[in-house]
N, C-alpha and C positions, 0 to 999 in steps of 0.2 A: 444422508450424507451431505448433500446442499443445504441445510439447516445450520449442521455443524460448520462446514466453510463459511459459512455466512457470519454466524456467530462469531466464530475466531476473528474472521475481518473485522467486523465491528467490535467489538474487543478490542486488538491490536490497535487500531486506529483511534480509537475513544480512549483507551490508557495511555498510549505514547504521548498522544498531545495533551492529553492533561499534565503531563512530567515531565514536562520542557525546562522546567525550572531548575533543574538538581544540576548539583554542578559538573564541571564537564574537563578533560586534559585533550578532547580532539580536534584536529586542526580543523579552521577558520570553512565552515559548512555555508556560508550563506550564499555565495555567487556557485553553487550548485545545482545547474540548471537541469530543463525538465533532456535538453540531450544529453547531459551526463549522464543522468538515472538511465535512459534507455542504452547507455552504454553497459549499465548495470543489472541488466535483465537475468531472469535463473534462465536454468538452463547448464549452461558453464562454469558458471561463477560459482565462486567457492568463497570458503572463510576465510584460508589465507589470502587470497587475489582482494577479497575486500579489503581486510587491512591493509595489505599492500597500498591499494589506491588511498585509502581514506582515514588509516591512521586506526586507533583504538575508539572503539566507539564509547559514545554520553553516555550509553546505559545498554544494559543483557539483562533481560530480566528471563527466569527458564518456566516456559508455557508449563501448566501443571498437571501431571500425568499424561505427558507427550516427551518427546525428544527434540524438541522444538523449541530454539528459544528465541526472542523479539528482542531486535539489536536497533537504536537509536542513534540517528547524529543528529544535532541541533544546531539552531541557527548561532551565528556567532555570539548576539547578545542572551545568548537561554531565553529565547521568548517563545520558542514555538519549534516544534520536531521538523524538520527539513526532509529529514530521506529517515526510513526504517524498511527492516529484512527480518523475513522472517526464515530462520536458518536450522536444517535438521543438524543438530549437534554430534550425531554418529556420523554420518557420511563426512559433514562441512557442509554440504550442499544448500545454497540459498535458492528459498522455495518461492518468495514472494518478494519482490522491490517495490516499497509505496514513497512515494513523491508527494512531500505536502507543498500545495499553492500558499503563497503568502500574498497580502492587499499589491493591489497595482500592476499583478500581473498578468499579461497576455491569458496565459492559463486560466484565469479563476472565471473566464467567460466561455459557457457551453459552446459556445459557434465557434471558438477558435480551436477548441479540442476537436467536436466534429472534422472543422475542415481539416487537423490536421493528420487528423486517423481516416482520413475520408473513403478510404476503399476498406474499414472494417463493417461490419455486420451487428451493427449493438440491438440487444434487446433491453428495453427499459422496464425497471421494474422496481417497486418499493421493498422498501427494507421493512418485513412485519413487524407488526406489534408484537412484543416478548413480556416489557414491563408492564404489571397491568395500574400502573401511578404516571405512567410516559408515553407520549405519543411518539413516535420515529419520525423525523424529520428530513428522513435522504430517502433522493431516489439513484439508483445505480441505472448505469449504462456497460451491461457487458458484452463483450464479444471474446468468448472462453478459446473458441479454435485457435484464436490471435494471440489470448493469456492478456488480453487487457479488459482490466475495469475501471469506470471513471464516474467516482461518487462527488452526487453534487445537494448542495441539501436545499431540498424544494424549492426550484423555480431559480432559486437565488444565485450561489458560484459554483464555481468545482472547488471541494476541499480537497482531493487525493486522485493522484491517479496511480492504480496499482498494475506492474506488471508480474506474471507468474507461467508457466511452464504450460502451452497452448494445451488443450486438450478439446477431443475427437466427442463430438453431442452423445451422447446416450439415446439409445434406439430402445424402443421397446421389448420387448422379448414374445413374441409367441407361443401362444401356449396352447 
């Protein structure tokens, strides 16, 4: 099951920002900052309550052979995905908020994320190797009790930081 979430992340995140481009009718996303997104956290939030805040989004595209589909807004000039949700389409219920870092900002450097989540619990860890023609070039920082993870690609910035619905470790089972 941690394969699959994983993959979808990385998925989600590697399609959205590639298709920054496409054109767009939703209002003006770029001084959308990283405390609006945590106003935007699952949990609560729904589809209507997005709209509400933020208008029709740049793009839906529906996850395939899931109920699940990946909603984009984009920066004002289409240069690059600003905020995406990834939304089960029966309930409404938005399951994942990710926040992309754009150049210059406080965010795109590991320490200010750190200090700002500084009572979470991250465990760092790479994203495997899947492509066998591609190396992976992120390492994640999660702390899942909390529902945040904050992918940074090797050494360099933070691209995303994703929030999602806290969940309880996995215990072993005795047998």
């Amino acid at each position: 099951m941690g394969k699959i979430r994983l993959l979808i992340l990385i998925f989600f995140t590697v399609w959205l920002g590639a298709c920054a481009h496409l054109p767009s009718n939703a209002p003006d996303k770029k001084d959308l900052s990283l405390i609006d997104a945590e106003s935007l956290r699952p949990g609560k939030l729904n589809m209507a309550n997005l709209l509400e805040k933020l208008g029709m989004p740049d793009l839906t595209v529906p996850i395939k052979d899931s109920s699940l589909d990946a909603i984009a807004y984009f920066m004002s000039d289409k240069s690059a995905t600003r905020i995406s949700f990834l939304v089960d389409r029966v309930t409404g219920q938005v399951i994942k908020t990710v926040w992309f870092t754009q150049p210059g900002e406080l965010e795109t450097k590991l320490s200010a994320v750190l200090q700002r989540y500084s009572d979470a619990h991250f465990i760092k860890s790479r994203v495997p190797w899947t492509a066998g023609d591609a190396a992976p070039s992120i390492d994640l920082y999660e702390d899942l009790k909390r529902g945040l993870i904050v992918e940074q690609e090797y050494g360099r910035y933070i691209r995303s930081i994703t929030f999602q619905v806290p969940s309880e470790p996995q215990v072993a089972k005795k047998q």
